[in-house]
C-alpha positions as CSV (number, residue, x, y, z in Angstrom):
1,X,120.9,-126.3,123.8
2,X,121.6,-130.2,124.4
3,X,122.9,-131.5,127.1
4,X,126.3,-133.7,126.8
5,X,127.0,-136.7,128.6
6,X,129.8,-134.7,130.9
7,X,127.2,-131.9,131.8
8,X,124.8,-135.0,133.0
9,X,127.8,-136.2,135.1
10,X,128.2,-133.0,136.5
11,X,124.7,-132.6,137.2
12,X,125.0,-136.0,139.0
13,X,128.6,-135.3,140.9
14,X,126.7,-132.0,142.0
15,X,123.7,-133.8,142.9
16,X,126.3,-135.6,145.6
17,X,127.0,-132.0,147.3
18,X,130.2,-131.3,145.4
19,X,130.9,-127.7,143.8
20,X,131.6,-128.6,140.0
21,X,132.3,-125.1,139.2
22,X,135.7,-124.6,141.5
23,X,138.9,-126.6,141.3
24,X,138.7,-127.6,144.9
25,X,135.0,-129.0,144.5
26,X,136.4,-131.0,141.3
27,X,139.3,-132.4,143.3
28,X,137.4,-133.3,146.1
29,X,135.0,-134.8,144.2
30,X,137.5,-136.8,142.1
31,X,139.4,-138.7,145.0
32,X,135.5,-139.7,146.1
33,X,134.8,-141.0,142.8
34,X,137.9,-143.2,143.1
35,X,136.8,-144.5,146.5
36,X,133.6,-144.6,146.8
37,X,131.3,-147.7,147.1
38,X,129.9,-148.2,143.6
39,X,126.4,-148.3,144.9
40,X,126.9,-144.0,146.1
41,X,127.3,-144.0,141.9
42,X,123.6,-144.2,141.1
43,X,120.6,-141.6,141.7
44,X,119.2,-142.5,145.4
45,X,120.2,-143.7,148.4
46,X,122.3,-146.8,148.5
47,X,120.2,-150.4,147.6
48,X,122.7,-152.5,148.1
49,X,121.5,-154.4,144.9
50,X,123.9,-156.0,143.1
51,X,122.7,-154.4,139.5
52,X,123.0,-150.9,141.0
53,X,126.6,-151.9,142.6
54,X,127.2,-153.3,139.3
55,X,126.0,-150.2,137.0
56,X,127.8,-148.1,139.9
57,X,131.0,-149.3,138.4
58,X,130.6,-149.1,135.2
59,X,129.4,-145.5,135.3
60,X,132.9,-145.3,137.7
61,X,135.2,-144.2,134.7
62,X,132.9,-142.4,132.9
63,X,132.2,-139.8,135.9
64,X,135.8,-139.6,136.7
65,X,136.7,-138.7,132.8
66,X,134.1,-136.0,133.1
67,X,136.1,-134.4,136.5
C-alpha cells in the first residue's frame, strides 16, 4: 500500500502530539496549524533558519487541506 501525501501530513500533525484519528484532535490541531510559527512546520526542533521558516509556510496550506 502507498502512502498519499495527506497520510504523510497526518503522520507529521501526529508526530506534533495531536490525535488525527478523533474530531477533537483534528480541530485542535487545525487552529495550531493556522497559528503556529512556520518554523514548528518542519521535522525537528525549531532552527530559526529562514529556509525552514520559509518551507514551513509553504507546507502551511497543504497540512491544513489534509485536516
Amino acid at each position: 500500500m502507498q502512502n498519499t501525501q495527506r497520510d504523510i501530513n497526518l503522520t507529521f500533525i501526529s508526530s506534533k502530539g495531536f490525535d488525527v484519528y478523533t474530531t477533537e484532535g483534528l480541530n485542535k490541531a487545525l487552529q495550531w496549524l493556522k497559528t503556529a510559527d512556520a518554523d514548528n512546520l518542519m521535522y525537528g526542533e525549531p532552527s530559526g533558519d529562514e529556509f525552514d521558516i520559509m518551507v514551513g509556510e509553504m507546507r502551511r496550506p497543504a497540512l491544513i487541506e489534509s485536516v
